[in-house]
N, C-alpha and C positions, 0 to 999 in steps of 0.2 A: 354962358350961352350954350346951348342945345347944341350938341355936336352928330351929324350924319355921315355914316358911313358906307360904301357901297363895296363888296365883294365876290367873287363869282363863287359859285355853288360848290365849285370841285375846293376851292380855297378854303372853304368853310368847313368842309368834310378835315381838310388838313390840319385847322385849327381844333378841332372837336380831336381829332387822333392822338394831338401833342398834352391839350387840356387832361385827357384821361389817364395819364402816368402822374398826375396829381389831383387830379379831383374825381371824386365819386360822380359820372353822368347819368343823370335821369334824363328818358326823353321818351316821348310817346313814338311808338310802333302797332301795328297792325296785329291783334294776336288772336286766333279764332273766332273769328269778324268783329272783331271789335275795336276800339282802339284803347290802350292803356299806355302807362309807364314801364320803361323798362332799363332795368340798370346796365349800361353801356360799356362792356369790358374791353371788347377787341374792334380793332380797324374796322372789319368785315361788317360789322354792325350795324356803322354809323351810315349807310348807305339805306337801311332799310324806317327811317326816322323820316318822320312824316310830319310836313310842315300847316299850320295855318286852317286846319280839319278840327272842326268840334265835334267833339271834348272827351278827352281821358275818360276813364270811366270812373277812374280813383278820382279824389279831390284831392288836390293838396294840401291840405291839411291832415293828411295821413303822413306827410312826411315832416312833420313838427306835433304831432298826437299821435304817437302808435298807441293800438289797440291797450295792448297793458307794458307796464315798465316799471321798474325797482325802484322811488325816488330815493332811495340812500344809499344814493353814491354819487361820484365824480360826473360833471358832463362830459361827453364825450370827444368834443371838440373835431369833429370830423370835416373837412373840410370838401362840398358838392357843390354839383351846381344840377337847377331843374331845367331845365327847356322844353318850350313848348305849353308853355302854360295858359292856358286859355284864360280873357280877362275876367268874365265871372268865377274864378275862382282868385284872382288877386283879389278882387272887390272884397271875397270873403276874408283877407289878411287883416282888414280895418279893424273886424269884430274880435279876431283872434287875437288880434297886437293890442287892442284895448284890454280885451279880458285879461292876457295871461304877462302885458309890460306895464302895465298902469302902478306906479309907485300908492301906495308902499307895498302890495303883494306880488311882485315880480317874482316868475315862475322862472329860475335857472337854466331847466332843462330844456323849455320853450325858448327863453333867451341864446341860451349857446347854439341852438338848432338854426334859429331867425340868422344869428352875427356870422355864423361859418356857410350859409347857403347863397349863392348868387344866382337868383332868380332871371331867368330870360322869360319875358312872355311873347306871345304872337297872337296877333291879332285874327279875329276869325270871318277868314271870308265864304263859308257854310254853314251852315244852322241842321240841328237836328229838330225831331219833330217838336218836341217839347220846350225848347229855348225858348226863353221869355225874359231877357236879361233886359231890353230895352222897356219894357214896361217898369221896369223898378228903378231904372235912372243907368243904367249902366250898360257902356258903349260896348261894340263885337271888338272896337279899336282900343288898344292898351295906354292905359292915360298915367296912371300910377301906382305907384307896390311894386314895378318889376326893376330891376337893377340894367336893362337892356329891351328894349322893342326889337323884335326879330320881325321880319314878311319876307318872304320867298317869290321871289315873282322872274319869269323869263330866264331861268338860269342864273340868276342874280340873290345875292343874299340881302336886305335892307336893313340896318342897323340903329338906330337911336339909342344914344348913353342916355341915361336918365340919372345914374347916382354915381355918386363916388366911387363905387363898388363894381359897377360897371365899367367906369372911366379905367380904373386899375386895369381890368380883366382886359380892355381894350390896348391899353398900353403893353401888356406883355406877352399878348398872343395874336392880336390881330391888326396892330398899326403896320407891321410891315409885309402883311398882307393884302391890306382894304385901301381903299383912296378914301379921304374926306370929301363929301359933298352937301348939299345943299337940299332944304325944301321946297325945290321943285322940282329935283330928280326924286322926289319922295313921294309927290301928289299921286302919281297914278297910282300906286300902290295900295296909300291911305284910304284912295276913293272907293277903293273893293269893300273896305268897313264897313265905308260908308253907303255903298249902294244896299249890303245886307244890312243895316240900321234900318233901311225904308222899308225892307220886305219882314222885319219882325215889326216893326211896329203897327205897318196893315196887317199882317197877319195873325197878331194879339190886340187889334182894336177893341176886342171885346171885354178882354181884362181889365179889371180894374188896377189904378196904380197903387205903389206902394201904403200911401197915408191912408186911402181910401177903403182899401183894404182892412186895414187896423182897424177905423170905423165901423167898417158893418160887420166885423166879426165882435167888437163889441156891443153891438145892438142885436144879433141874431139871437132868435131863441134855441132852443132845444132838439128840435125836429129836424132842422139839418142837419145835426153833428150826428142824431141818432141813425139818421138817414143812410149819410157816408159811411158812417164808422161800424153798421154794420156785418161790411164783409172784411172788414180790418179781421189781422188775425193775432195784432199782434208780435210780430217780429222785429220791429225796430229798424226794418231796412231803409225807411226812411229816415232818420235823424242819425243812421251811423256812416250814412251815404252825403249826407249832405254838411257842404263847406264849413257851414258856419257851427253846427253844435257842437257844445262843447262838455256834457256832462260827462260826471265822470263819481268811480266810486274810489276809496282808500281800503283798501285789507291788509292788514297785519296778518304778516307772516313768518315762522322762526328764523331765527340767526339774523334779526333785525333786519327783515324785509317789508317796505312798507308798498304794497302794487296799488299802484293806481291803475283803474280799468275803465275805457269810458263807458258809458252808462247809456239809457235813453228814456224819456219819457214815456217811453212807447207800451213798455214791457211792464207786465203786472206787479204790483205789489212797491213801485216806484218809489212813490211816496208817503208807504205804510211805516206808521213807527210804532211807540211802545203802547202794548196796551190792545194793537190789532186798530187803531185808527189809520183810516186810507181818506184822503181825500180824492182820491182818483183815481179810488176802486174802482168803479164803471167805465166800459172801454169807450163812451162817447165821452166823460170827462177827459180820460186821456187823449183822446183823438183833439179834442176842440184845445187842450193846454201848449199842443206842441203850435199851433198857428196863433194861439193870444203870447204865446212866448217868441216868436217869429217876428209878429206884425205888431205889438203892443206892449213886452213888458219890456224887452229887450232897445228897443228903438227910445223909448221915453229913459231911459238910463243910463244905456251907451251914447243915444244920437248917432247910429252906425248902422247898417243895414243887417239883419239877421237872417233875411233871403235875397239873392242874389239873381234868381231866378234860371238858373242852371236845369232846371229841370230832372236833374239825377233820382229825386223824391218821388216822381210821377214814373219814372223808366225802372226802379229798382223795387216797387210794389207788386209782391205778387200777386197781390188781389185788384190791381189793377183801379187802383184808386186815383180817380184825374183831380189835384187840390184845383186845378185851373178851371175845371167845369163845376166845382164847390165856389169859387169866387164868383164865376160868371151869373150862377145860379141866385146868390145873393145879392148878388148888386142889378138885375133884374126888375 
């Protein structure tokens, strides 16, 4: 049974003070207008953490794929917790935990990151411009992937254990803090999701949903990718910003250093091999590979979402590239 708990704000600040003499805290904060993650060392801190506000600007999936790392050696066994995790970017956990936990190639250093993190997410009762998570199936409200439901409302902190892992966390730092209560001391809370559900889904009426999507990107011809990609320039800020990609290179390095570095479709000479063959030499092949790898190769293999619709892709383009006015365009 679903267990609810209610706590007052200043209580939660207390619990958040005691947690950080043993866990590493991430938690989104305000940092030169924006909002990201920030590792949470002292009392003083945990006051300036900001509840229920979309979206970090990181994904998290930086804190299970850093950028580059040494695979030959020990995991690390670190033991954090995230908070504040907005649900399109749980959503994005599905693709990750398939790619990097599916037997028989389970990634250790992906596993040991997943088993020692205890995920809090919160639910989003703001949208920024580009959010588009409910046109691809995926609620502003935290349904699963988080170890803990968090919502902040009226000086009150809202709780939902979702996993074991939660249930522990709850048992030794916040049972004799919080009351247990019920779903219907929950409803008004949940209902703020749910009133922003209604205002993204008129407000992305235009977009096409996820399957359909996949469709017309496999029936477009040539003249729209050439179209968009354009004033692409190239830098990859799209696929190294967003939740779900996952490419990545291997280089051998002395004194048996093997770095993994992630990688992206993006970037020229991607997938040039011996001999000077590229199949995606031309920067409208690449533009068009990373949305048929999104919407079409990735979905028919995993059965798991490859976009999330987080919008990070469309806000992190310097050239100002809208994927959302490329779909609208196509399905027109």
């Amino acid at each position: 049974m679903t267990k609810h708990y209610l706590i007052s704000h200043e209580n939660w600040d207390k619990v958040l003070n005691r947690a950080i003499s043993k866990y590493h805290l991430y938690a989104p904060v305000i940092r030169e207008n924006h909002q990201d993650y920030k590792l949470v060392e002292q009392e003083q801190d945990i006051s300036h953490i900001i509840y229920n506000t979309a979206k970090p600007a990181s994904p998290l999936k930086t804190f299970f794929l850093p950028v580059k790392e040494n695979v030959v050696r020990e995991p690390e066994g670190t033991s954090r917790i995230i908070l504040g995790i907005p649900p399109c970017d749980l959503a994005g956990l599905e693709m990750l935990d398939t790619f990097y936990l599916e037997e028989p190639y389970v990634d250790p250093y992906y596993r040991d990151r997943r088993e020692n993190t205890l995920l809090i997410g919160t639910d989003c009762f703001t949208a920024q411009e580009h959010c588009h998570c409910t046109t691809y199936g995926v609620s502003p409200a935290v349904e699963k992937y988080a170890d803990i439901r968090l919502a902040s409302h009226e000086g009150n902190m809202y709780l939902t254990v979702l996993s074991g892992k939660g249930e522990e966390f709850v048992r030794e730092y916040i049972a004799g803090e919080a009351r247990e209560t019920d779903e219907s001391r929950m409803a008004p809370v949940w209902e703020k999701s749910g009133q922003l559900k209604k205002e993204l889904e008129e407000r992305n009426s235009r977009l096409p949903g996820y399957e359909r999507t996949g469709v017309l990107i496999r029936k477009s011809g040539e003249d729209i990718w050439e179209k968009y990609a354009a004033d692409c320039v190239s830098c990859g800020a799209c696929s190294s910003i967003c939740p779900t990609c996952t490419c990545f290179l291997l280089i051998d390095r002395p004194e048996f250093e093997k770095v993994r570095s992630l990688d992206t479709c993006q970037h020229p000479a991607f997938e040039r091999v011996a001999a000077g063959e590229d199949p995606l030499h031309s920067k409208s092949a690449r533009f068009r590979n990373r949305y048929l790898c999104k919407y079409v190769w990735r979905p028919e293999k995993y059965n798991t979402l490859a976009c999330t619709g987080c919008g990070r892709c469309i806000e992190a383009c310097i050239a100002r590239i809208n994927k959302n006015e490329l779909f609208v365009e196509l399905n027109a």
